[in-house]
C-alpha positions in Angstrom: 86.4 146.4 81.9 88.7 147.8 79.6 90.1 145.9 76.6 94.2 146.0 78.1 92.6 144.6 81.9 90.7 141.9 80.0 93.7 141.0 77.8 95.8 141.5 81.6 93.5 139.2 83.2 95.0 135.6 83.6 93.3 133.0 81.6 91.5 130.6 83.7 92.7 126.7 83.2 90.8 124.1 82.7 91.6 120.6 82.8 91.8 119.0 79.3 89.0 115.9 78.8 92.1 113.1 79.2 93.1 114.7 81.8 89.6 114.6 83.9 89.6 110.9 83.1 92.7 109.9 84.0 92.0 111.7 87.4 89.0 110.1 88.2 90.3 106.4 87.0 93.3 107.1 89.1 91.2 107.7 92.4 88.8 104.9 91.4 92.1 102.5 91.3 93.2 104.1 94.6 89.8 102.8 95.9 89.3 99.6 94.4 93.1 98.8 95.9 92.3 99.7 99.0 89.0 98.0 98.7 90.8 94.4 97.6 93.6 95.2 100.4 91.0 95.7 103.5 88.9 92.7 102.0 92.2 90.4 101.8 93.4 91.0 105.0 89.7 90.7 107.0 89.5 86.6 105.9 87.4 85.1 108.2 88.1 82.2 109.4 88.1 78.6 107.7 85.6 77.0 110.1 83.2 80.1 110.3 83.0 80.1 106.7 81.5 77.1 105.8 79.2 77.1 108.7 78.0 79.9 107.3 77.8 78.0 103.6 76.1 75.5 105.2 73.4 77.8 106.3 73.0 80.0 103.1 72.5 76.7 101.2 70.0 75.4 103.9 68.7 78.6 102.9 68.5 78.1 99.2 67.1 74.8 99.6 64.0 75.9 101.5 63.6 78.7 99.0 63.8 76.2 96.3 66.8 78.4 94.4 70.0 76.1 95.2 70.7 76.1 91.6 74.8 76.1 91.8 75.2 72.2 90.7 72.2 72.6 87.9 73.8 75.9 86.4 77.1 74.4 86.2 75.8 71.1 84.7 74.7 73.6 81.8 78.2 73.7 81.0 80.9 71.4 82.3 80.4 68.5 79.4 81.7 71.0 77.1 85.2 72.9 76.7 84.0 76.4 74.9 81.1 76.6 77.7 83.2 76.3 80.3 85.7 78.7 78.6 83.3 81.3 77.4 81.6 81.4 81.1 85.7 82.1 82.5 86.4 84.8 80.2 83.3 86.6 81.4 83.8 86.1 85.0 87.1 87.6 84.4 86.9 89.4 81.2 83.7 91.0 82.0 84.3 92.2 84.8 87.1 95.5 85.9 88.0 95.5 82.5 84.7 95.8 81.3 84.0 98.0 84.2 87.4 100.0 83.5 86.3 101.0 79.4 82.5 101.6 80.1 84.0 104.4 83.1 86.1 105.8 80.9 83.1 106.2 78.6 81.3 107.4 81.3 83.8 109.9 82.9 84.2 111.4 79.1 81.0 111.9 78.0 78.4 111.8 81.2 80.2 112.6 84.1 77.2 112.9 86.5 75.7 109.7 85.8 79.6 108.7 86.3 79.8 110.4 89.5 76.6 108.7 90.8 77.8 105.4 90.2 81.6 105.6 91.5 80.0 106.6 95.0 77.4 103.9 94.7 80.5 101.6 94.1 82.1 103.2 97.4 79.0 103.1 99.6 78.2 99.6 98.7 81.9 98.1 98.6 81.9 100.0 102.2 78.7 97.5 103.1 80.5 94.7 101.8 83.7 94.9 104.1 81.4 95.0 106.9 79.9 91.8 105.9 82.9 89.8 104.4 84.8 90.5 108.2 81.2 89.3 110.1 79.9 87.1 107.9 83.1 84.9 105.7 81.2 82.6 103.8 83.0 79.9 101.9 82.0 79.6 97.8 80.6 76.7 96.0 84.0 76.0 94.6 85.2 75.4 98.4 82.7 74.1 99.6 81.4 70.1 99.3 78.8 71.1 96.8 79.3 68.6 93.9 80.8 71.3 91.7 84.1 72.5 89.8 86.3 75.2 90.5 86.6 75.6 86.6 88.6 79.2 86.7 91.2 77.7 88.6 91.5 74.7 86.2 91.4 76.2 83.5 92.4 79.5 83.5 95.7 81.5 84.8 94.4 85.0 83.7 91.9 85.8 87.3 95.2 85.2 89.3 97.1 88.1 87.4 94.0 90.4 87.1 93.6 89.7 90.8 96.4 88.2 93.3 95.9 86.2 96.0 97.2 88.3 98.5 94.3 90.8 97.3 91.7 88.0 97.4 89.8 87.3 100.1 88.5 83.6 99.5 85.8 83.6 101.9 84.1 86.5 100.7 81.6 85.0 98.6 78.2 87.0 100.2 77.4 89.5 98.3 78.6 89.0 94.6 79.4 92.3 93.7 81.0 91.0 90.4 77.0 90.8 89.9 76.2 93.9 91.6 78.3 95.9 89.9 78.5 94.8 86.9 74.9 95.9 87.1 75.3 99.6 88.2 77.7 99.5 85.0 74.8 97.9 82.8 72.4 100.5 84.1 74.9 103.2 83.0 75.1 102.2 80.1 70.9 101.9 79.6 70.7 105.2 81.1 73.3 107.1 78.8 73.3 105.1 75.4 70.0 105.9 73.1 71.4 103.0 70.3 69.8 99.8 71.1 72.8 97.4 70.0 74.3 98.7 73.1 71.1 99.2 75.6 70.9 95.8 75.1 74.8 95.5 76.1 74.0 96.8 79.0 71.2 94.8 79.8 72.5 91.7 78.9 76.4 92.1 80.4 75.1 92.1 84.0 72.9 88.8 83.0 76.1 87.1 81.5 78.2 87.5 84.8 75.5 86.5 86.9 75.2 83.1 85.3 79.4 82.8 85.2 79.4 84.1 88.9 77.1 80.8 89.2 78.6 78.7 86.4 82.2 79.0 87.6 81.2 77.8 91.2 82.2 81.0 93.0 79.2 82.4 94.4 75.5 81.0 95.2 72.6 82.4 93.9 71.4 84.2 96.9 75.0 86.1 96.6 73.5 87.7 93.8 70.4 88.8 95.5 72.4 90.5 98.2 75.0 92.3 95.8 72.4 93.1 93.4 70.1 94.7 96.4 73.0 96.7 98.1 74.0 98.1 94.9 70.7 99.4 93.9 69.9 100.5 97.3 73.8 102.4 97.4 72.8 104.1 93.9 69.3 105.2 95.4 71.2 106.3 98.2 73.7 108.1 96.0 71.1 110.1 93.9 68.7 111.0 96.5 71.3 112.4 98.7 72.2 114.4 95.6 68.6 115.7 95.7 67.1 113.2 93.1 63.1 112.4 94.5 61.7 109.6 93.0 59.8 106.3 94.1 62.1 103.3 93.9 59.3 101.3 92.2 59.1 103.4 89.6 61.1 102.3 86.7 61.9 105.8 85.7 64.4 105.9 88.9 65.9 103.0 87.3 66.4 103.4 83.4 66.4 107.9 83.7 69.8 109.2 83.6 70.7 111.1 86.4 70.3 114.7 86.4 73.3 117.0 87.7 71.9 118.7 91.2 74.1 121.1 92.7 77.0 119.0 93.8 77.9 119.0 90.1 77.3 122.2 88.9 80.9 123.7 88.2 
C-alpha cells in the first residue's frame, strides 16, 4: 500500500480504558437492577417462608451446624462488634464488589469477564429458588437473635430499598457467594500477598456478618457458595477452560482468554 492510501485510510477507534470500564459497570448495574427488581417482586409468601425456615433449621440441627444464635452471641454484648460486623455486611459488599470490578475490568478483563457471567448464571439460579423456595431469615424468624442492621444501622436501607429487597430471600447467601467469586479474583490476578490475603479473607469476613447480623443461616452459605463456584466452572469451561474441579489450580489460576476474548 502506498504511503498517500495508508495516510487516506481511516484510523480505526478504539475505546479509551475509562471508557471500557464505565461500559461494562453500566451493563453490570443494568443487571444487578434488574436482578434486585425480579427478586423484589417474586416475595413468597409469609407463611411459606417460615415453613421453609423451620425446615432448613431442622436441617441444621441434625447436621449439628445451627450456629446462628452462637455466632451472634460472639458479638452482641459489645457495640464496636456489632458495628464492625454491619459495616461489612453492607460495606463489604457492592461497594467492595463495585472497586475490585473496576480493578478487574481495567487491568484483567478476562478474568473480569468470567466472573460477571458467573454472577449472571448464578443470580439467574437464585430467582428460581427465591420464587420456589422464600425462606424467612434468622432475623424474622423466632430464633433467639437480633436484627442488629436494622437497629443500628440506616445505611443497608439507602444502599438497598425495600422495594428492591426481597425479605424472604435468605437461601442462598449470595452476599457470601459473591463476595467469594470477587475474593477469588482478586487471589487469581494480584501476585502481592497483603492483598491475596484480602481476597481470602473478605469473603471469610462477610460470611461471619451474613451470620452475625442474623440475616442468613449457615447452610445459606453453603448453597451461595456452591452455585457460585459451580456458575464460575460453568463459565470457564464453556469458554473452553478443561480442568478437574478438585484440582486447586482451577481454583487459584487466573483464567486464560480462549477465543471469546480474543479481539
Amino acid at each position: 500500500m502506498r504511503p498517500l492510501e495508508r495516510a487516506q485510510r481511516p484510523a480505526r477507534i478504539r475505546p479509551t480504558a475509562a471508557a471500557a470500564v464505565l461500559r461494562e459497570l453500566g451493563l453490570m448495574f443494568a443487571a444487578i437492577l434488574a436482578y434486585f427488581a425480579i427478586r423484589g417482586i417474586s416475595e413468597g409468601s409469609i407463611d411459606a417462608a417460615h415453613a421453609n425456615a423451620e425446615r432448613l433449621l431442622e436441617f441444621e440441627q441434625r447436621l449439628g451446624i445451627d450456629w446462628e444464635a452462637a455466632v451472634q452471641g460472639w458479638i452482641i454484648g459489645s457495640h464496636a462488634l456489632v458495628t464492625l460486623a454491619n459495616w461489612v455486611y453492607i460495606w463489604g459488599h457492592w461497594p467492595f464488589i463495585a472497586l475490585v470490578a473496576v480493578w478487574l475490568v481495567r487491568w484483567h478483563p478476562a478474568e473480569y469477564r468470567a466472573i460477571r457471567n458467573a454472577f449472571l448464571v448464578s443470580g439467574s439460579i437464585g430467582l428460581v429458588i427465591f420464587a420456589t423456595f422464600p425462606v424467612a431469615p434468622p432475623r424474622l424468624f423466632d430464633t433467639g437473635v437480633v436484627d442488629t442492621v436494622t437497629q443500628y444501622s440506616r445505611a443497608y436501607r439507602v444502599l438497598q430499598p425495600p422495594a428492591l429487597v426481597n425479605q424472604y430471600a435468605a437461601m442462598p447467601s449470595f452476599h457470601f457467594g459473591w463476595n467469594l467469586l470477587i475474593g477469588l479474583g482478586i487471589i487469581r490476578c494480584s501476585r502481592h500477598p497483603g492483598w491475596r490475603a484480602l481476597g481470602a479473607g473478605a469473603p471469610l469476613a462477610m460470611g461471619l456478618a451474613t451470620v452475625a447480623t442474623a440475616n442468613h443461616y449457615v447452610l445459606d452459605l453453603v448453597a451461595g457458595a456452591a452455585i457460585a463456584l459451580a456458575a464460575l466452572y460453568a463459565v470457564e469451561l464453556a469458554r473452553g477452560r478443561r480442568a478437574a474441579p478438585w484440582q486447586p489450580a482451577v481454583w487459584l489460576r487466573p483464567f486464560e482468554p480462549g477465543t471469546a476474548d480474543v479481539r
